[in-house]
SEVEXTI-847740 format. One line per field, with one value per residue (C-alpha): residue number from 1; residue in three letters; x, y, z. Coordinates in steps of 0.5 Angstrom, whole numbers, plus 2048, in hexadecimal, padded with zeros to 3 digits. Layout:
// residues N
n <- c(NUM_...)
res <- c(Ala_...)
X <- c(X_...)
Y <- c(Y_...)
Z <- c(Z_...)
END
This chain:
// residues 331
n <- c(1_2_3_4_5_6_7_8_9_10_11_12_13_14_15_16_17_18_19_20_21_22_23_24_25_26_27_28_29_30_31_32_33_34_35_36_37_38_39_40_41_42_43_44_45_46_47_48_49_50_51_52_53_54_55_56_57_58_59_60_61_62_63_64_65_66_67_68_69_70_71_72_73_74_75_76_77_78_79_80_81_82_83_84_85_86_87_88_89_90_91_92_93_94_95_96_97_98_99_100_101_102_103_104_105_106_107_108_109_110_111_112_113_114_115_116_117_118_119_120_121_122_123_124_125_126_127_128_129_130_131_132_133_134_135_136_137_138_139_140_141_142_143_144_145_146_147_148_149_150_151_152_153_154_155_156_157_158_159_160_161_162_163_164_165_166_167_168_169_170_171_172_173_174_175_176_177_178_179_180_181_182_183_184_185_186_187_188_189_190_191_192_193_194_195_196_197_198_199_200_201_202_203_204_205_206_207_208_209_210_211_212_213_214_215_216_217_218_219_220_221_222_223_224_225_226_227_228_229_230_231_232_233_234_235_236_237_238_239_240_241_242_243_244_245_246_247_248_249_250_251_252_253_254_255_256_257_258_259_260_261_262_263_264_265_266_267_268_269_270_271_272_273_274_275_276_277_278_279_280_281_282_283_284_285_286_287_288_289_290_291_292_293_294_295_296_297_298_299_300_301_302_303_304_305_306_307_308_309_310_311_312_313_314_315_316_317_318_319_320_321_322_323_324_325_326_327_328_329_330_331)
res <- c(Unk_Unk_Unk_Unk_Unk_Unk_Unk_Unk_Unk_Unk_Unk_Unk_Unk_Unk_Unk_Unk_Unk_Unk_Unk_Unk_Unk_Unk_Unk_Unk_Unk_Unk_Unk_Unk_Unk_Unk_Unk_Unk_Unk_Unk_Unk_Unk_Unk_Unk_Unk_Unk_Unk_Unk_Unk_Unk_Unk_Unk_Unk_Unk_Unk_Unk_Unk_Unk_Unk_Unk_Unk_Unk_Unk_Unk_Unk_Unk_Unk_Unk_Unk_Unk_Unk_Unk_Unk_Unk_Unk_Unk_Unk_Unk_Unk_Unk_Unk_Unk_Unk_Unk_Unk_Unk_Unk_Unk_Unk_Unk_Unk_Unk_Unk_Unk_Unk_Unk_Unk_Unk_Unk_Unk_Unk_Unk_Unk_Unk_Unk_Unk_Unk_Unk_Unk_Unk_Unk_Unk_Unk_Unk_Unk_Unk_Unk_Unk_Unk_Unk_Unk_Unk_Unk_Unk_Unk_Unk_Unk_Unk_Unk_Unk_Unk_Unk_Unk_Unk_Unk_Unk_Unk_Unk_Unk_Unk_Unk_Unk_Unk_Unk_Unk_Unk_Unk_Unk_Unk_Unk_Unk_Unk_Unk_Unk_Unk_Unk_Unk_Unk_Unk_Unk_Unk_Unk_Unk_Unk_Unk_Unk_Unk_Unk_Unk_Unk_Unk_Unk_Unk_Unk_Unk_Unk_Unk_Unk_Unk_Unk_Unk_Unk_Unk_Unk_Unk_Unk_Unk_Unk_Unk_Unk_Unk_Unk_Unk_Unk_Unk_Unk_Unk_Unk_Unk_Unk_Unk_Unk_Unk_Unk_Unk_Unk_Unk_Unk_Unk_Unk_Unk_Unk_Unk_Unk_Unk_Unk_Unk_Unk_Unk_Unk_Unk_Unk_Unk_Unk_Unk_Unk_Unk_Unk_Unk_Unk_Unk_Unk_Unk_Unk_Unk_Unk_Unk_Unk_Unk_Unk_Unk_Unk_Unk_Unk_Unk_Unk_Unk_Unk_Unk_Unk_Unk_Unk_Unk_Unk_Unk_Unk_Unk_Unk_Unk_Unk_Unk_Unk_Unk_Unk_Unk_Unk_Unk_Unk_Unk_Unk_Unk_Unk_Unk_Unk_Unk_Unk_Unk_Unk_Unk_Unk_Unk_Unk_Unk_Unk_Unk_Unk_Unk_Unk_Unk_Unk_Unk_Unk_Unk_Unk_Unk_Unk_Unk_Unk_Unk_Unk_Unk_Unk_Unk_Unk_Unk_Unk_Unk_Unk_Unk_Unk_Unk_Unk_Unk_Unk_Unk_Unk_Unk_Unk_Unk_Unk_Unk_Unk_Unk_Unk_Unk_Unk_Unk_Unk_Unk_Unk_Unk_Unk_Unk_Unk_Unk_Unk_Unk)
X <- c(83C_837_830_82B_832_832_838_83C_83A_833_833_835_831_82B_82C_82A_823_81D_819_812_80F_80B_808_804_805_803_809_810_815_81C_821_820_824_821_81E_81B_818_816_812_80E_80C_80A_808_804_800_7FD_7FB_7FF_801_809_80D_814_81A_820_826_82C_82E_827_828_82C_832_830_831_839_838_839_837_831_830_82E_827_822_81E_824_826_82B_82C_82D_82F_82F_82C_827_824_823_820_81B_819_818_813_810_80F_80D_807_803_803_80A_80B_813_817_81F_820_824_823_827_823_81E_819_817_814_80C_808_808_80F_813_817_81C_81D_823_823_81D_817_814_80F_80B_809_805_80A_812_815_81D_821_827_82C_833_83A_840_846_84B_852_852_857_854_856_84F_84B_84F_84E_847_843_849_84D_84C_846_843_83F_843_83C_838_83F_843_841_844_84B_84B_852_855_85A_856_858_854_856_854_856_84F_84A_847_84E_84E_847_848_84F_84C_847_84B_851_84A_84A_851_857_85B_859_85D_85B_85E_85E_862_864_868_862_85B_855_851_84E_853_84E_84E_856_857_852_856_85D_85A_858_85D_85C_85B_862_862_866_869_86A_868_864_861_865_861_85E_860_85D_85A_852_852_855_85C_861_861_868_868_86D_871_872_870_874_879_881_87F_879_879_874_872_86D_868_864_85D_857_851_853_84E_84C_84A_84C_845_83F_83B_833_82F_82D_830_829_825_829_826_820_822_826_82C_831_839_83A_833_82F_828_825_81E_81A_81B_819_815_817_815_819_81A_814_80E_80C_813_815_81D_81E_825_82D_82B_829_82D_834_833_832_831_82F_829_825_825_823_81E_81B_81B_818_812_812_813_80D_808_80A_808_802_800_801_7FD_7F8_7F8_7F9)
Y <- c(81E_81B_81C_81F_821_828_82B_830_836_835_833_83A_83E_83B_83A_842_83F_83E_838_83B_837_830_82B_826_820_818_815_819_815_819_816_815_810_809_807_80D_80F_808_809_810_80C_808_80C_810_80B_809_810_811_819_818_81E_81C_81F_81F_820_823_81E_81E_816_814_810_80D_814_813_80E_80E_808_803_7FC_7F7_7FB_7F7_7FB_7FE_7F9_7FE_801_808_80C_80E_814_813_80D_811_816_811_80E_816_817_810_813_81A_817_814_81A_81A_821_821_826_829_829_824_822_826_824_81F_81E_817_816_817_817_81B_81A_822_823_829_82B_82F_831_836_832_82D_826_823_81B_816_812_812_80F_80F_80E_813_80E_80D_810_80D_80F_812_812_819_81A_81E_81A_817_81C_81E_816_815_812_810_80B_80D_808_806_800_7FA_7F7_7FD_7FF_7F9_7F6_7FC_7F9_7F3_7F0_7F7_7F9_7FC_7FE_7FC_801_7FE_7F8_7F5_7F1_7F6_7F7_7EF_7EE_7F4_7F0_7EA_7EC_7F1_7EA_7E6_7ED_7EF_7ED_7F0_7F3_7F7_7F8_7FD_7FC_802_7FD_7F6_7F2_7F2_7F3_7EE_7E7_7E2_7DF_7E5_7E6_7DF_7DF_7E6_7E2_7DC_7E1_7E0_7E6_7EB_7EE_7F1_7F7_7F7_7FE_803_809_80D_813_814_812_813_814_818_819_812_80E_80B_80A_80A_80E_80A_80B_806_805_80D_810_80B_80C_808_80B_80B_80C_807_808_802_803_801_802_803_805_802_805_800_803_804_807_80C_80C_813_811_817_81B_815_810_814_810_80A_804_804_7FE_800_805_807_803_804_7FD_7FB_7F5_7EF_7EF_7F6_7FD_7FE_801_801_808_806_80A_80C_807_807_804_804_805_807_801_7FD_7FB_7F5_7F5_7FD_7FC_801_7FA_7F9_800_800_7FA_7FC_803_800_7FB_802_805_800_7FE_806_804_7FF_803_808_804_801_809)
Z <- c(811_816_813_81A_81E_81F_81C_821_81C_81B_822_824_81F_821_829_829_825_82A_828_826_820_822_81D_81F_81A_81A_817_818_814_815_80F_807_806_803_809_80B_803_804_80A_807_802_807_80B_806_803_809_809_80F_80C_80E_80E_80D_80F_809_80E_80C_806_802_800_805_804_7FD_7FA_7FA_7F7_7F0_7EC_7F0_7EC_7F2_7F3_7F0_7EA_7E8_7E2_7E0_7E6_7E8_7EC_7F4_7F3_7ED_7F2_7F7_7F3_7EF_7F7_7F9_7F4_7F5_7FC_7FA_7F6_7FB_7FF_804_806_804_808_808_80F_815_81B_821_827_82A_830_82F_836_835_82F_82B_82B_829_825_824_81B_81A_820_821_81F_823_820_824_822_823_821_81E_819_81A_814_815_812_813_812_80F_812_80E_810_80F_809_804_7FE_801_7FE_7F8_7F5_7F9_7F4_7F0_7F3_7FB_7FD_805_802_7FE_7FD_7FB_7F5_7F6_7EF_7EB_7ED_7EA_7E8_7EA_7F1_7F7_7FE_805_80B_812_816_819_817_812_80F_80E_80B_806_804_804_7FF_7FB_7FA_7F7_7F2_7F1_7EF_7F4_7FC_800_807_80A_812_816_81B_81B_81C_81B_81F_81C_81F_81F_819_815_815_813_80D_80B_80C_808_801_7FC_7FA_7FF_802_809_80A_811_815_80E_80F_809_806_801_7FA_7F3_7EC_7E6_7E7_7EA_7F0_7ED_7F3_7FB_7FE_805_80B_80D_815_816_81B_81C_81B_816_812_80A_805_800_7FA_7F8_7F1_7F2_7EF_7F5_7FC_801_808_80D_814_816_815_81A_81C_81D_822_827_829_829_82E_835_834_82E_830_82C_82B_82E_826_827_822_824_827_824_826_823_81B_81C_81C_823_828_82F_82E_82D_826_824_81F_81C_814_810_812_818_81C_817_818_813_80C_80C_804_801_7FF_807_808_805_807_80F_80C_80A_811_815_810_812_819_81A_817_81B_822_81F_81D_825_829)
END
């Protein structure tokens, strides 16, 4: 689900609503993942008095995430939604104003910019900080949810690690699908890549590098079914040229199943006034996080569609943080 999308329930409920209540703020950051808990740290301690909008998923992405052990300070790791929690608290210590509330609509052409919460109240600030995040896309089984956490994963960087020597799958034909796959075989023992079509998507670069893995086997015109398993991902059922005279079902055992069909930004109510790439990645300004609005900054998944890891996140939420401390100081 889309973090700042109006779902068309809500939508309905609340078009009846008049938008009466108007806040004037200083630094509005919309997002509560590692980029923006970062940025009102940030934020705060430059005693800039941010108010933080959580968004529909408090934490972001990184709370469906079980375990974290590449996030430096953690030696023992821990998991996405404890990290999330210690940085909300980091926060909150130096004064963030943490609300739960999401993003429905944005007037980003004048300062102070406007922007809608929940549909029925409008801030007014002096600058914004974006860190709404992405959505990985899910092939829409529900088999996703039931082992989310527990054998599903978006990320192989972020949970590739639990799958040394075991069985995975990769599902896509791009260059994502590939990078995943690529990373997994230097883990796994064995890697499926699952690819609906007889040929792959991917860069002629990419496709190589994947046929030259010894131990990643591609799985020519397959389409997920289902998974199975008890508690934990065990197997994958996969359709063999589906809808053709020809059509079979074959059953794989596999240990992780990984997706890598994309990623969607949240980005919708902001793309009247941001630049944004082809997919709709917010573009910054060289190595800052200014945009193409002067005073509206943007940090974490949203504007980056290469590395897409907490630590990185974090690291633009701070730049975002400062960069809105500067253009203060200077308007």
């Amino acid at each position: 689900m889309a973090l700042f999308e109006k779902m068309d329930l809500e939508s309905d409920n609340k078009a009846s609503k008049e938008v009466t209540a108007t806040e004037k703020v200083k630094v509005l950051i919309i997002g509560s993942g590692p980029a923006g808990y970062t940025a009102a740290i940030y934020a705060s301690r430059a005693n800039l008095s941010p108010v933080l909008y959580e968004g529909m998923q408090p934490g972001g992405q990184l709370t469906t995430t079980t375990e974290v052990e590449n996030y430096p300070g953690y030696p023992d790791g821990t998991t996405g939604t404890a990290m999330m929690e210690d940085l909300k608290k980091q926060a909150a210590r130096f004064g963030a104003d943490i609300r739960f509330g999401y993003a429905t609509a944005a007037d980003l052409s004048e300062r102070p910019f406007k922007i809608t919460i929940d549909g029925n109240k409008i801030v007014e600030a002096e600058s914004v900080i974006i860190a709404t995040g992405a959505t990985a896309k899910y092939l829409g089984i529900e088999d996703e949810q039931k082992y989310a956490g527990s054998g599903v994963s978006a990320c192989a960087t972020c949970d590739g690690f639990f799958y040394r020597g075991k069985k995975v799958a990769v599902v896509g034909g791009g260059d994502t699908a590939c990078e995943e796959a690529l990373y997994l075989a230097g883990l796994a023992e064995k890697v499926y890549m699952i690819v609906r079509r007889d040929e792959l998507r991917a860069s002629k670069v990419m496709q190589q590098r994947v046929f030259d893995a010894p131990n990643i086997e591609v799985l020519w015109k397959h389409q997920t079914k289902g998974l199975t398993g008890d508690g934990v991902v065990e197997g994958v059922d996969l359709y063999v040229n589906k809808g053709e005279a020809n059509q079979e079902e074959v059953h794989i055992a596999i240990d992780g199943f990984f997706l890598a069909i994309g990623h969607t930004p949240n980005s919708d109510i902001f793309k009247d006034y941001l630049e944004t790439d082809e997919v709709g990645y917010i573009q910054t300004i060289g190595n800052t996080a200014k945009t193409n609005v002067d005073g509206v900054f943007a940090c974490g998944d949203v504007m980056d569609n290469q590395y897409r890891q907490a630590v990185t996140a974090a690291g633009s939420g701070c730049k975002a943080a400062i960069d809105a401390e500067r253009f203060l100081g200077e308007n």
